[in-house]
C-alpha positions in Angstrom: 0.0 0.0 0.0 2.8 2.5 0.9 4.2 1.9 -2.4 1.4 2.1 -4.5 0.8 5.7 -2.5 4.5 6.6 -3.3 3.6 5.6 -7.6 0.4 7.6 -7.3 1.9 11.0 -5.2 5.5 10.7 -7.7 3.4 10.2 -10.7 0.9 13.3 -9.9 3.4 15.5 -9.3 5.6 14.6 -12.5 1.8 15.2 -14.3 2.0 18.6 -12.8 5.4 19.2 -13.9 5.9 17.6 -17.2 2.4 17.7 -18.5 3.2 20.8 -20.9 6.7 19.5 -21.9 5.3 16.0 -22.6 2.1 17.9 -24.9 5.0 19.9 -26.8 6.7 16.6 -27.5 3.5 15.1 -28.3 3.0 18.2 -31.0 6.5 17.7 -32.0 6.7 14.5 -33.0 3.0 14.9 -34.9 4.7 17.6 -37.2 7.9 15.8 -37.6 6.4 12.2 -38.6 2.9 11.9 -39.9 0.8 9.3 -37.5 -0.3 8.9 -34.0 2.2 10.6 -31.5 2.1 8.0 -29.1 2.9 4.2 -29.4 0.6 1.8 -27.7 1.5 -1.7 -27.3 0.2 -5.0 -25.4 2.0 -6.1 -23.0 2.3 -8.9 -19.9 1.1 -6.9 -16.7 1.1 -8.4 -13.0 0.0 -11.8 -12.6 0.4 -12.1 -16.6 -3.0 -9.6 -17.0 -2.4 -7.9 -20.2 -2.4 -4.1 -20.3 -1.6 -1.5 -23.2 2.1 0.7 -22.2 2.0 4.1 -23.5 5.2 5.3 -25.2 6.2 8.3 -27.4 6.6 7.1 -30.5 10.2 6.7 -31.9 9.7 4.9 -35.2 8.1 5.8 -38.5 3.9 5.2 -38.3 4.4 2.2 -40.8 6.9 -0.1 -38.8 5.9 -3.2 -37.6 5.3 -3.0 -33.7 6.0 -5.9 -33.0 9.0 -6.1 -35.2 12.5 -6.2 -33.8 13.3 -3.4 -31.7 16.1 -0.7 -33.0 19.5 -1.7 -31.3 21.2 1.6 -32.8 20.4 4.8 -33.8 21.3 4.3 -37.4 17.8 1.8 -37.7 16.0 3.4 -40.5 12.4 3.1 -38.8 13.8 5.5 -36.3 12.6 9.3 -36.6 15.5 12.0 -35.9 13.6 13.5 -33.0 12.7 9.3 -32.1 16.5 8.9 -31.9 16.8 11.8 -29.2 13.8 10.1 -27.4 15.3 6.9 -27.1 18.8 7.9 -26.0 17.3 10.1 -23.3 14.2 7.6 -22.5 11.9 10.8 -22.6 9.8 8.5 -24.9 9.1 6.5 -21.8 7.5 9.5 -20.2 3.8 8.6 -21.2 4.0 5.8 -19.1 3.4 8.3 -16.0 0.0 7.4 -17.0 0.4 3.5 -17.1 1.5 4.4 -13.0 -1.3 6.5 -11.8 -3.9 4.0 -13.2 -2.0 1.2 -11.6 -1.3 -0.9 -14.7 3.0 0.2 -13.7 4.5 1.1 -10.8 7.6 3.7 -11.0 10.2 0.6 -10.3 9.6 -3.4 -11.1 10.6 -5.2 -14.0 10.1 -3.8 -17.1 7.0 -5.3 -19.2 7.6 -7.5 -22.3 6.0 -8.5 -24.5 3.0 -11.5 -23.6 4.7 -13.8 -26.1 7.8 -14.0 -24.3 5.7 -14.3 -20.9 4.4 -17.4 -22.1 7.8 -18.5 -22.8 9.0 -18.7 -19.7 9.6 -20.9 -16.5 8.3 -21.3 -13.4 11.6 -18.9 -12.6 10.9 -16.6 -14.5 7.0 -16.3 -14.6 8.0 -14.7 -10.9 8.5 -11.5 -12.3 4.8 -11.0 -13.1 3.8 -11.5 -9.3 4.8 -7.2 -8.9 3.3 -4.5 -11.4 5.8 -3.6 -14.2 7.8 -0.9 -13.5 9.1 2.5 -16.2 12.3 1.2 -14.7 14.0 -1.5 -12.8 17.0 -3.0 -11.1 18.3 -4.2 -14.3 17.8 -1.2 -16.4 19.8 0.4 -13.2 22.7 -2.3 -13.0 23.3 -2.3 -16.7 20.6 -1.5 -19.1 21.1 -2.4 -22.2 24.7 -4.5 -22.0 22.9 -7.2 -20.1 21.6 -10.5 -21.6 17.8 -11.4 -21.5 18.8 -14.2 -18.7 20.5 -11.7 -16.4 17.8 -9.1 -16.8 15.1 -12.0 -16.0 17.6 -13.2 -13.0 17.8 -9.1 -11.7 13.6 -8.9 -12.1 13.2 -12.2 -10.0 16.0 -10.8 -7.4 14.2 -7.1 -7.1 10.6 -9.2 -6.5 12.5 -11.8 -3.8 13.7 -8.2 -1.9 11.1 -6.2 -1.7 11.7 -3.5 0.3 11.6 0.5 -0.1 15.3 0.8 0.2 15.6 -1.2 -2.3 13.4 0.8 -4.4 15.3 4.1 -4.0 
């Protein structure tokens, strides 16, 4: 309960702060690439419940959402200003949203895809027992230079220590 208080106060008050930056990027990225300005996407939710993550999007309107995701900034799907979103993570800033409904939370394991939920063990199912979170222990501890496996083995560590140091 005190952590789902902490998601909802953090997540009003970045509302309040960034809501006027986050509609300018919204408008920016409308001019700059024709199509929706934010990306929406199923994806594996506590206890496996599907919910639909809110991201800026980064990639030309046509790409496959599902496809591959860009591993450099030379991918052509990429926009120019979906480059700078990525590199900086401000495209993850709609997800402020996903928090304050309680689909996220501000830390846990970040969501993937249901396919690859239904992929995994016992182990690793563990992960879905917290809500997803716009970041985690793994994204802290190494981000992208870290296997699938040792993201998976950081996410079922984080939910095995659950405490609000931790979280900080």
């Amino acid at each position: 309960m005190i952590k789902r208080t902490f998601d909802i106060l953090v997540s009003l008050a970045v509302l309040t702060l960034l809501l006027v930056p986050m509609l300018a990027l919204a408008l920016l990225i409308r001019i700059s690439s024709p199509g929706n300005p934010l990306f929406c996407q199923r994806r594996a939710g506590r206890r496996g419940k599907p919910f639909t993550i809110l991201k800026f999007r980064t990639m030309r309107a046509d790409a496959d959402p599902y496809g591959s995701s860009p591993h450099s900034g030379d991918d052509p799907r990429l926009t120019r200003l979906g480059k700078f979103l990525r590199e900086t993570s401000l495209d993850e800033l709609p997800q402020v949203f996903n928090v304050l409904i309680g689909q996220m939370s501000l830390v846990g394991p970040r969501p993937l895809y249901e396919r690859q939920a239904d992929e995994w063990n016992d182990v690793q199912r563990r992960r879905l027992e917290v809500r997803p979170g716009v970041t985690g222990y793994a994204q802290a501890c190494g981000r992208g230079q870290l296997t699938i496996e040792e993201k998976i083995e950081m996410d079922v560590h984080y939910v095995d220590n659950p405490t609000f140091r931790f979280e900080l």
